[in-house]
DSSP file (Angstrom, degrees, kcal/mol; ACC not computed):
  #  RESIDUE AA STRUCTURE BP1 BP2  ACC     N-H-->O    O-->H-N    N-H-->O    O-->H-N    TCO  KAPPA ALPHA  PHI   PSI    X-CA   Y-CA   Z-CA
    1    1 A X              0   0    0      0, 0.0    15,-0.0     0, 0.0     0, 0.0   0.000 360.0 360.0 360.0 126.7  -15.4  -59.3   -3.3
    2    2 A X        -     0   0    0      2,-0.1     0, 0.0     0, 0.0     0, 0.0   0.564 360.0-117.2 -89.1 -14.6  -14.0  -62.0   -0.9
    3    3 A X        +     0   0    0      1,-0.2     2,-0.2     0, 0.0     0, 0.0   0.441  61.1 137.9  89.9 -14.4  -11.5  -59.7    1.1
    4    4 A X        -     0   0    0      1,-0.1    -1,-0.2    11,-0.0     2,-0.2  -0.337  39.7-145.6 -70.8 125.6   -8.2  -61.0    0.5
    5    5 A X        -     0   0    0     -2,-0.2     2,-0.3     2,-0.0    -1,-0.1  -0.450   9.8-161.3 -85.9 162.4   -5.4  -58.7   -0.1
    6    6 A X        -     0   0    0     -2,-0.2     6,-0.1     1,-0.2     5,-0.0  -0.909  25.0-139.6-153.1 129.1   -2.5  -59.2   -2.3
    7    7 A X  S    S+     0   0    0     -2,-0.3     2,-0.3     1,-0.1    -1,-0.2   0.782  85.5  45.1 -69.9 -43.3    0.7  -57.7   -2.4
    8    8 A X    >>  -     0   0    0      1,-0.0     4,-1.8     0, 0.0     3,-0.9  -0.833  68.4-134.5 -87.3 138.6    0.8  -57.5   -6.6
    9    9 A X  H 3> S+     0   0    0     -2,-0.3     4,-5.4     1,-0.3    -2,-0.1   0.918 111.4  56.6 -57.1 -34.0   -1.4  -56.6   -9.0
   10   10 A X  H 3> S+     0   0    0      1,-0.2     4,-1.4     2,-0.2    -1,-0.3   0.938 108.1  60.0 -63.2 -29.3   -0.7  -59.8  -11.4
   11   11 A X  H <> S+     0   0    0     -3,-0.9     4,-1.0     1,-0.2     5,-0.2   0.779 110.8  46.5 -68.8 -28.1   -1.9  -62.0   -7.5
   12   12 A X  H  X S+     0   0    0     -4,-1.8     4,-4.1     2,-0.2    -1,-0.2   0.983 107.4  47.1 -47.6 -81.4   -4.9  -60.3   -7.8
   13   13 A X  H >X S+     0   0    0     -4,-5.4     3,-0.7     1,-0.2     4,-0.7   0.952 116.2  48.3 -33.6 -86.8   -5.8  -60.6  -11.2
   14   14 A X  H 3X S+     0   0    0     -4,-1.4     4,-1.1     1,-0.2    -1,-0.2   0.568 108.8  47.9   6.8 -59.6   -5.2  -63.8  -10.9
   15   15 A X  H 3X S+     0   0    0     -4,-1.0     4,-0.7     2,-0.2    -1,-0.2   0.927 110.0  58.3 -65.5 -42.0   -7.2  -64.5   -7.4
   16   16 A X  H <X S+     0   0    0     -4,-4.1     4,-3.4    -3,-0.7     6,-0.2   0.718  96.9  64.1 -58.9 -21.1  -10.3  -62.3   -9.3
   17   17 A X  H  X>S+     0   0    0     -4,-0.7     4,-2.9     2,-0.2     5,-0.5   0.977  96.6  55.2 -69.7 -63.5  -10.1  -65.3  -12.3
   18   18 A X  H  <5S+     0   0    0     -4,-1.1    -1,-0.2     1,-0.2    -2,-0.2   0.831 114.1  40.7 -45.0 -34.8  -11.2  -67.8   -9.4
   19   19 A X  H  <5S+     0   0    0     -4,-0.7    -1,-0.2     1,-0.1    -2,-0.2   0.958 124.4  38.6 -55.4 -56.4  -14.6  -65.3   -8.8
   20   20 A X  H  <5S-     0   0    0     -4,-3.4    -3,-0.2     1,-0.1    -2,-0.1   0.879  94.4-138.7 -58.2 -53.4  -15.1  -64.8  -12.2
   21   21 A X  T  <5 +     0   0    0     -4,-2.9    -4,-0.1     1,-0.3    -3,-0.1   0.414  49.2 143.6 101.1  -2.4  -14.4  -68.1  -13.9
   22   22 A X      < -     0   0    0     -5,-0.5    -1,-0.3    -6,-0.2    -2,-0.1  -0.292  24.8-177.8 -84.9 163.3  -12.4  -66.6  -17.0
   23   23 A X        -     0   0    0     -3,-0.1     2,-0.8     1,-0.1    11,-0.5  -0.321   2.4-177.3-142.2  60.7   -9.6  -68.6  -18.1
   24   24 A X  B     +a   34   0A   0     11,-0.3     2,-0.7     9,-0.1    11,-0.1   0.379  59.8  77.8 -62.4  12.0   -7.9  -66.8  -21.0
   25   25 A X  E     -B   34   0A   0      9,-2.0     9,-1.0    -2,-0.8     2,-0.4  -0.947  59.6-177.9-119.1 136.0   -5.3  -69.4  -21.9
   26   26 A X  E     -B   33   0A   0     -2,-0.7     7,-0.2     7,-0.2     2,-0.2  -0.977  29.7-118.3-130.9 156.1   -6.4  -72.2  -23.7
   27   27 A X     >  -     0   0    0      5,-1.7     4,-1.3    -2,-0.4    14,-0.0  -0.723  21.0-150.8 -98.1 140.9   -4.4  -75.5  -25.1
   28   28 A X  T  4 S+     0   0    0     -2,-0.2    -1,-0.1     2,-0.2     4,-0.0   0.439  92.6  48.2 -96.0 -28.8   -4.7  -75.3  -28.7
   29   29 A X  T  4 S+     0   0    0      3,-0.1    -1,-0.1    -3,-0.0    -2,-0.1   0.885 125.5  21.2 -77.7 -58.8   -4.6  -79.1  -28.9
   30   30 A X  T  4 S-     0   0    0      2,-0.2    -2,-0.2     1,-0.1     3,-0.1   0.939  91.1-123.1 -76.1 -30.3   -7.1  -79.9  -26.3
   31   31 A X     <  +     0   0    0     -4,-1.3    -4,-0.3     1,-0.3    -1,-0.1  -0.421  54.9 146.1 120.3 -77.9   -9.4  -77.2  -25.7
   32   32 A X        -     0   0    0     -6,-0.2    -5,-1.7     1,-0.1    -1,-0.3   0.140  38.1-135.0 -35.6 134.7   -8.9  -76.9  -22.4
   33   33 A X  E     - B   0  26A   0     -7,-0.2     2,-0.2    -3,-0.1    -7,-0.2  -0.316  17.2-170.7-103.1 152.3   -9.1  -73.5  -20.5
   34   34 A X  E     -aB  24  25A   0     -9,-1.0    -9,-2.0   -11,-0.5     3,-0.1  -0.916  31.5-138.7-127.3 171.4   -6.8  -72.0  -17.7
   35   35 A X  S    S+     0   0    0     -2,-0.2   -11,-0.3   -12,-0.2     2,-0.3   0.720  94.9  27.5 -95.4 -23.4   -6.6  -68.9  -15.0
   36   36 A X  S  > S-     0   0    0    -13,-0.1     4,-1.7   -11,-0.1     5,-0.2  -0.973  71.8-128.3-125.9 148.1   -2.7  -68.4  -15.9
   37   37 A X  T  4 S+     0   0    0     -2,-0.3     4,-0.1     1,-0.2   -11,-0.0   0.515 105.3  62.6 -84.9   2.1   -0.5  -69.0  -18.6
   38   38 A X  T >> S+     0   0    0      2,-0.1     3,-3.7     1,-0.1     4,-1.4   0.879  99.5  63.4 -83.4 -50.0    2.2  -71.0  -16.4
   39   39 A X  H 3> S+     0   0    0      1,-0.3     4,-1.1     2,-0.2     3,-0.3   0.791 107.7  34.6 -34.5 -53.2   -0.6  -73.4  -16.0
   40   40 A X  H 3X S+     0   0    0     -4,-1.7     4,-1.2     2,-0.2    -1,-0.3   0.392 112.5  59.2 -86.7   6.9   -0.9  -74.3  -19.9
   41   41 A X  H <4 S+     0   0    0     -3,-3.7    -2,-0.2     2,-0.2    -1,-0.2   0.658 109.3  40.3-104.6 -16.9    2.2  -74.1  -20.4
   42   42 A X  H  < S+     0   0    0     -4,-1.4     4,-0.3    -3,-0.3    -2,-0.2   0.732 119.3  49.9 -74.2 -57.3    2.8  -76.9  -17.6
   43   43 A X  H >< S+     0   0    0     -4,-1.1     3,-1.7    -5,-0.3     4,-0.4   0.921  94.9  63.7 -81.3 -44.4    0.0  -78.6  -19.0
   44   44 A X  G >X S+     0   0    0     -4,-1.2     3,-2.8     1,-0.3     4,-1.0   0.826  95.0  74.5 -23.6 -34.1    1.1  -78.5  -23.2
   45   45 A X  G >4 S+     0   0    0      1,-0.3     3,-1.9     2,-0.2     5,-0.3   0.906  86.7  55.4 -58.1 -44.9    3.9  -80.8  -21.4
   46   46 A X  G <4 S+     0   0    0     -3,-1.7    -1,-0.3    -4,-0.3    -2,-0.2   0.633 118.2  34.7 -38.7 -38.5    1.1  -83.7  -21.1
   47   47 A X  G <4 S+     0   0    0     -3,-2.8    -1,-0.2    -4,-0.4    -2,-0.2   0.397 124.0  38.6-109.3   5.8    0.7  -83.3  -25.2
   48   48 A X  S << S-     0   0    0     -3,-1.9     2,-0.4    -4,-1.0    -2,-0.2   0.140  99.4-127.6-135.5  15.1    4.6  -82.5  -26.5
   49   49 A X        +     0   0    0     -5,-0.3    -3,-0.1     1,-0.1    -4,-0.1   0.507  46.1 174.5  67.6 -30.4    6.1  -85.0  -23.9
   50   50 A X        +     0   0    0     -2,-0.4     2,-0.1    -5,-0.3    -2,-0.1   0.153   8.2 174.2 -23.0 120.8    8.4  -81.9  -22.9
   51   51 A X        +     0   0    0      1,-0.1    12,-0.2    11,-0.0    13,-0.1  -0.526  12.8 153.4-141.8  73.9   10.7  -83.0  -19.5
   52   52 A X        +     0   0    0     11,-0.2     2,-0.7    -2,-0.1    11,-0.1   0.206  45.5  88.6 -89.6  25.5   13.0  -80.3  -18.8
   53   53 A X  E     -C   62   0B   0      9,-2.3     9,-2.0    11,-0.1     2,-0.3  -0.904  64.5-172.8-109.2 104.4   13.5  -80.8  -15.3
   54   54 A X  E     -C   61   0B   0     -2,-0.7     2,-0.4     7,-0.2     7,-0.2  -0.801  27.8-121.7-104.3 139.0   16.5  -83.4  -15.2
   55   55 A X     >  -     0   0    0      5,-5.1     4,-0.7    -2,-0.3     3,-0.4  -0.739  15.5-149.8 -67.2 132.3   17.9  -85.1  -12.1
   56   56 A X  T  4 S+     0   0    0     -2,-0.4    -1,-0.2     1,-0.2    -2,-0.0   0.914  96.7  46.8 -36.0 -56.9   21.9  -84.1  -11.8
   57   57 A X  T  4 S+     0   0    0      1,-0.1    -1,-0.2    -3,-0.1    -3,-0.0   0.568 131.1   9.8 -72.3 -38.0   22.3  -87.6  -10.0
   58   58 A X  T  4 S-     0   0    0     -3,-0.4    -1,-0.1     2,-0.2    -2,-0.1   0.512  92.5-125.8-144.0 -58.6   20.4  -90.4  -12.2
   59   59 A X     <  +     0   0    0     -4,-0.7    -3,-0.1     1,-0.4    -2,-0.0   0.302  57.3 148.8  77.0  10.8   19.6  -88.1  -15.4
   60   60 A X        -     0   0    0     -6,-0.1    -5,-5.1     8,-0.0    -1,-0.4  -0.423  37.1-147.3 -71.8 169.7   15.9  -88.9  -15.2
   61   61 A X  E     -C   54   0B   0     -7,-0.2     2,-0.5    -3,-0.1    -7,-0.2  -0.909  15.4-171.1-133.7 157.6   14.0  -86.1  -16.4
   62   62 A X  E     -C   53   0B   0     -9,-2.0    -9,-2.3    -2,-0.3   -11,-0.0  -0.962  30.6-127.7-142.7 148.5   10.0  -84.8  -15.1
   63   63 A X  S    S+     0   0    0     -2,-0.5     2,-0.4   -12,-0.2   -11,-0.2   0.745  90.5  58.7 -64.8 -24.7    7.7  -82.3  -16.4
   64   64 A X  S  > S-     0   0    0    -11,-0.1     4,-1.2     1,-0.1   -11,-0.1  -0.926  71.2-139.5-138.9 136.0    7.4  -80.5  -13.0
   65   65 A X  H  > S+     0   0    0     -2,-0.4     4,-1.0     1,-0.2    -1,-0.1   0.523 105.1  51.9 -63.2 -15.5    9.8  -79.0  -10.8
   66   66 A X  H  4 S+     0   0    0      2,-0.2    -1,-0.2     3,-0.1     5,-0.1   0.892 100.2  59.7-108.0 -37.1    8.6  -80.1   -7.9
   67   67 A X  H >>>S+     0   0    0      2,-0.2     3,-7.4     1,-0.2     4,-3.5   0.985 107.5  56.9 -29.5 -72.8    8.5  -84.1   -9.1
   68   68 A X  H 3X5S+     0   0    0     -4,-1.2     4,-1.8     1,-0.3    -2,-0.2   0.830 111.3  44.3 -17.4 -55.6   12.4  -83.5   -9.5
   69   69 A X  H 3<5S+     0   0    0     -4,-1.0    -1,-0.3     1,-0.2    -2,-0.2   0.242 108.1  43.8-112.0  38.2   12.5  -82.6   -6.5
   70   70 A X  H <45S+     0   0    0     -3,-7.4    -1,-0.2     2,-0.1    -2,-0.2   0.496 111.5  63.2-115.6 -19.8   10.6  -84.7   -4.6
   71   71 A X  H >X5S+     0   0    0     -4,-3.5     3,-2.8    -5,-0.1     4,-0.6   0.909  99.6  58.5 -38.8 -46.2   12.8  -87.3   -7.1
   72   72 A X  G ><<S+     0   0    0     -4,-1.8     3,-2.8    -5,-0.5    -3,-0.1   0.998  97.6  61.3 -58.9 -55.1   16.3  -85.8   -5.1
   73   73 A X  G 34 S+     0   0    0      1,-0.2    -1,-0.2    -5,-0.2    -2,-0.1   0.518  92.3  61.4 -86.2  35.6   15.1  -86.8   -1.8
   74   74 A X  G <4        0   0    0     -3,-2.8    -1,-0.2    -2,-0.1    -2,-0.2   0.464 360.0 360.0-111.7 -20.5   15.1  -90.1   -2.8
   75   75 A X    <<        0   0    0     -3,-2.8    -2,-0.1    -4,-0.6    -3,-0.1   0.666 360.0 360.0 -83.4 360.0   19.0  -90.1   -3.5
């Protein structure tokens, strides 16, 4: 037990994965294991191509929300 508190149970769970080392989600193409299921689902993008984060401005499109928007503050 590290000490860290967490306001929700799922931030918990979560944190306890880092101690533990379990990784219950796994990519069914690669192999590879994660601590949350946003994670592989984020990561699947790598193998299906998947870009649903589109600029309004340009129409390019990124796997990750936060590219998009590091795209925007370039218009």
């Amino acid at each position: 037990e590290c000490g860290r508190r967490f306001r929700s149970t799922w931030d918990l769970l979560t944190h306890v994965r880092t101690h533990s080392g379990e990784k219950p989600f796994t990519c069914p193409d690669c192999g590879k294991s994660f601590t949350m299921n946003s994670t592989l689902t984020r990561h699947r993008r790598l193998h299906t191509g998947e870009r649903p984060h589109v600029c309004g401005d340009c129409g390019k499109s990124f796997s990750r929300k936060s590219r998009l928007a590091q795209h925007q503050n370039l218009h």
